[in-house]
Every structure is written in C-alpha cells, then in structure tokens.
C-alpha positions in Angstrom: 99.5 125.8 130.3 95.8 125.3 129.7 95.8 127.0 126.3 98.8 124.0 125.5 96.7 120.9 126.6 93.7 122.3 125.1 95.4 122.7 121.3 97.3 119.8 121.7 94.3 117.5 122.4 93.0 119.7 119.5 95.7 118.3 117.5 94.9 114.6 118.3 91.4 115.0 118.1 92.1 115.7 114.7 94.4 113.4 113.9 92.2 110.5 114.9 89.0 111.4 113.1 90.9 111.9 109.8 89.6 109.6 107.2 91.2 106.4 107.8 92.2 106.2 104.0 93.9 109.3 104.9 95.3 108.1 107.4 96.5 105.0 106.4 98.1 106.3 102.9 100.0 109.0 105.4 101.1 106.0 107.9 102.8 104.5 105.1 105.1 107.3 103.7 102.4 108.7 101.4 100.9 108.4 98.3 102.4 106.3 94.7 101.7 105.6 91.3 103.5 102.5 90.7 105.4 99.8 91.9 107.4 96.9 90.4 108.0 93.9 92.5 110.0 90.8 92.1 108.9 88.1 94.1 108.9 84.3 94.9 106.5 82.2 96.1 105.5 78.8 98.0 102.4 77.6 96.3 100.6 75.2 98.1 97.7 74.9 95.2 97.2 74.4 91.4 100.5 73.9 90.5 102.5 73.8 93.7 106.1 74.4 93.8 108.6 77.4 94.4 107.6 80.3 91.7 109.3 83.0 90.8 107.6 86.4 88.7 107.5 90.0 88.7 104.7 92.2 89.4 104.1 95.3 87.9 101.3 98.1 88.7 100.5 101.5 87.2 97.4 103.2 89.0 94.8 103.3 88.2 94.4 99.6 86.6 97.5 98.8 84.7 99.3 95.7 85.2 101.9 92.6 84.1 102.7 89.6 85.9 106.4 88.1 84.1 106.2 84.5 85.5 109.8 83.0 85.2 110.0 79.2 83.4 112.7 76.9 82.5 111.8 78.2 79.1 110.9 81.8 78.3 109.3 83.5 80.2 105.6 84.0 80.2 103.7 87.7 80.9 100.0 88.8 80.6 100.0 92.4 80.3 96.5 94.1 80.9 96.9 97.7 79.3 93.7 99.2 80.7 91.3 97.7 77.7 92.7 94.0 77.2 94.8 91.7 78.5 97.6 90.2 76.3 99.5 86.9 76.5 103.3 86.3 75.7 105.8 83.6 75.4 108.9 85.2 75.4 108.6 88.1 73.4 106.0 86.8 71.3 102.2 87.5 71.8 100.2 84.1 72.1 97.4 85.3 73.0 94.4 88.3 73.6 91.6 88.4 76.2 88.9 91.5 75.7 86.3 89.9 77.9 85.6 91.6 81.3 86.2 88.1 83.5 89.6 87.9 82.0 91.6 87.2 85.1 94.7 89.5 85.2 91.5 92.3 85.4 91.1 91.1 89.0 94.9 91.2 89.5 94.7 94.8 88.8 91.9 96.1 90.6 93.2 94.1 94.0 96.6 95.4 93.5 95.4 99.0 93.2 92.8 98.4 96.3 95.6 97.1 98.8 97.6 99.6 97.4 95.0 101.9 98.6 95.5 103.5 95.6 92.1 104.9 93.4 89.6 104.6 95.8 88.6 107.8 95.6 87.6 107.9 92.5 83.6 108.3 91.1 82.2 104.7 91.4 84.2 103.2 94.0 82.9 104.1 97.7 84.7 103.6 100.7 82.8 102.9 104.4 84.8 102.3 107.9 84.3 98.3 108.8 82.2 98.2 112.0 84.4 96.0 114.8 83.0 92.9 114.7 83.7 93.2 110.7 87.7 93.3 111.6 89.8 90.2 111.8 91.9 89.0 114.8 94.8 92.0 115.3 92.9 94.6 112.8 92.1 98.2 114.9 90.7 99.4 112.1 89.1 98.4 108.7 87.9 99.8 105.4 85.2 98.4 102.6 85.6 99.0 99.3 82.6 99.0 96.8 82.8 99.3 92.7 80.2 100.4 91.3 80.1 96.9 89.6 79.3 95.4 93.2 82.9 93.7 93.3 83.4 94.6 97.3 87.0 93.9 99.5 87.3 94.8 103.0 90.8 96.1 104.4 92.4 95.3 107.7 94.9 98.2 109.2 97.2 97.1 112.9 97.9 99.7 115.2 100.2 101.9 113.2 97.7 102.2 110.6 99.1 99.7 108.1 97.8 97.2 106.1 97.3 93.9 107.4 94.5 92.1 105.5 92.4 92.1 102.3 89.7 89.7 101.2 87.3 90.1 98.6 87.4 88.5 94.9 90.4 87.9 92.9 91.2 85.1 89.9 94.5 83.6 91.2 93.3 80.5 88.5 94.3 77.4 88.4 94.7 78.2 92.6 91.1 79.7 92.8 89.0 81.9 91.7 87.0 83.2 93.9 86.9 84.6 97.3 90.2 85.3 98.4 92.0 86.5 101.7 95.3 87.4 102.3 97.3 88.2 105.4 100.6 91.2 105.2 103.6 91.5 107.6 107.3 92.5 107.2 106.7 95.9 106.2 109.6 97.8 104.9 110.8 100.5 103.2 111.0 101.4 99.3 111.0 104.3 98.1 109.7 106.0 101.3 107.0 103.9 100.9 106.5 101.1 103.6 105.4 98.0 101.9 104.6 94.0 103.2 107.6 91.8 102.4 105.3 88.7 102.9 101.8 87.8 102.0 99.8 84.4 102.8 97.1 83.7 100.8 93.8 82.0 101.7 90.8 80.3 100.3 88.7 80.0 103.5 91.2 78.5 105.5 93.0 76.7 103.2 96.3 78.4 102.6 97.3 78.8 98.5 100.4 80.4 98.6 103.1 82.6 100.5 104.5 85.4 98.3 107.8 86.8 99.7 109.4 90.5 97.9 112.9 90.0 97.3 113.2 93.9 95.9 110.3 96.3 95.8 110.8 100.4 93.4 108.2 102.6 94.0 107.7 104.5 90.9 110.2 104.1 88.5 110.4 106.9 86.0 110.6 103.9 83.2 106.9 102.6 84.3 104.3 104.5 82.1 101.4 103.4 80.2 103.6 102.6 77.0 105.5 100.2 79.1 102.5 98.1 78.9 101.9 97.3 75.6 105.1 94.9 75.1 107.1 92.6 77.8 110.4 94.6 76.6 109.3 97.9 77.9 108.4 96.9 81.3 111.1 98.4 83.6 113.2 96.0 86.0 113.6 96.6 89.6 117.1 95.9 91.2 118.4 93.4 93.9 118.5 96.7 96.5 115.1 98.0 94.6 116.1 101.3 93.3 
C-alpha cells in the first residue's frame, strides 16, 4: 500500500512541474498546425457594426483574414515574406514592410495558439502571481527576439483564458491589446474559445464569436496562401 501512494504522488508530482506549455498544449487535446475559423463580430470601435470574416492560420506565421462586404470580399494574405491585398479576386495591393499589420495578426494568432514558441528566438518564462489577471492559476510570457512580449493567462484546467501584448487591429487600435477567452469547445480534438472580448485598456473594441472552427485541414498549406481562391473553407459543423 505504501509502494502505491508513494508512485502515485510520484505521478502528480510530475504532472504538476511539467512545463506549463506542456501542459497547457496537452490540456487542450494536443498539438496543431492550422486552423480556419469563420467568425462574426460586435465591434464597438473604428468602424462599429456586426462583421463577419474568416480566419486562417498556418504555423509558424502564415495567415488570411477574408472580411465579408456587401461587395466582394476583401482578404490580406501574409505568405510568410509580404502581405498582399485583394478585392475580390483581384490583388489591390502589396505590403513588404515589417509594421505591416496582418504581421501582428500572425504572430498573436500563433502565440495564443501556443503554437511556435519553442522555437530559437522566442523564450518563454512562468508569470509570477501577482503578474496573473483575476481567475488566471497560471500564466506564461512570451519574448521575440525582436522584444515584441505577450503574457498568457491559463484557468484551472489549464486552458487559455487571456492574452495581452501588441497587436495592429487598425482602424480599432494599434497598440497594446488584451483579450479575454471562454466557451471552449471542441474541433478537431482540439478545444478552442468560442468567444473572445477584446480590450484597449478597459475599453472594450470588439466581441468575436466562432460560428465553425477545422483544425487542420488537409487543403491548408503554404500554397493556399498565395491567392484568396486556394484558401480552404471550413463548414457550418467545422469538419
């Protein structure tokens, strides 16, 4: 009977001084490469009103955001080296500069995504307490070797609650940026926030609900982002 307690407090020891990255990527369902959301959104900022768009991620810094008009739609693509503009399917428009704003999209999707933060430049430190907001247990910071920093806010299962740290949501802000995540739920395997609030401060910019979330699409690949047409869908039941 001793031998049991000992290995099974053995067992939790372990599990509770695992890296929280570790920790928190397991807590979820595990590990992905990419994710395509559609989404709407109550913007309180910049151009307030009910938006609709789709989001779409490939680790480690690809991304598209397909913004939905009365017209065609518009999508900026960033492909890893520039960002491109379309109307429709019809390039308007190319960025190459390192402030280009979709750049910011990209690298805070991938950090709240948890997903290439282990990679050589970007270190990764436990928050102390008094760093954690109200209902965090535990927290991460992220540091680029550029100095562009976010801190991460997990609840008591482990999952992702909170981000802040820079991000160009222009013409809301850009700027320092917070954003609070509940609703988890399943895609994939993968559990992922349904609902996001942003904030400036504590000025609320928008709320972003997921009306279907797929977790790595065989269609989503590099190539998918060098034209609007090749970036994959993601269905009313996400699969």
């Amino acid at each position: 009977m001793l031998v049991a307690i000992v290995a099974i407090a053995a067992i939790a020891a372990g599990c509770t001084t695992r890296p929280l990255l570790e920790r928190a990527i397991a807590a979820r369902g595990g590990a992905l490469q990419g994710v395509v959301l559609n989404a709407e959104a109550q913007v309180y900022a910049g151009v307030p009103g009910r938006w609709h768009y789709r989001r779409t991620y490939l680790a480690p810094d690809r991304y598209a955001w397909r913004i939905e008009t009365t017209g065609d739609a518009d999508t900026y693509v960033f492909d890893g080296s520039v960002v491109r503009s379309f109307v429709g399917d019809a390039e308007v428009a190319v960025d190459a500069s390192p402030t280009a704003a979709l750049r910011s999209h990209a690298r805070w999707t991938g950090v709240v995504l948890l997903e290439g933060l282990d990679t050589p430049g970007v270190s990764v430190a436990e928050l102390p307490p008094a760093d954690l907001p109200a209902g965090a247990r535990e927290g991460l910071r992220v540091r680029f070797a550029d100095g562009a920093t976010y801190r991460l806010g997990f609840d008591d299962r482990t999952l992702l609650m909170w981000a802040d740290g820079p991000l160009d949501l222009s013409p809301l802000i850009n700027g320092p940026t917070s954003a609070r995540y509940d609703d988890p739920r399943p895609a994939g395997g993968i559990l992922l926030p349904r609902r996001t609030t942003y904030f400036a401060g504590e000025r609320r910019l928008a709320v972003e609900s997921i009306d279907a979330a797929c977790v790595d699409p065989p269609a989503l690949t590099p190539a998918a982002f060098t034209d609007p047409s090749h970036l994959p869908d993601c269905p009313a039941d996400g699969r």
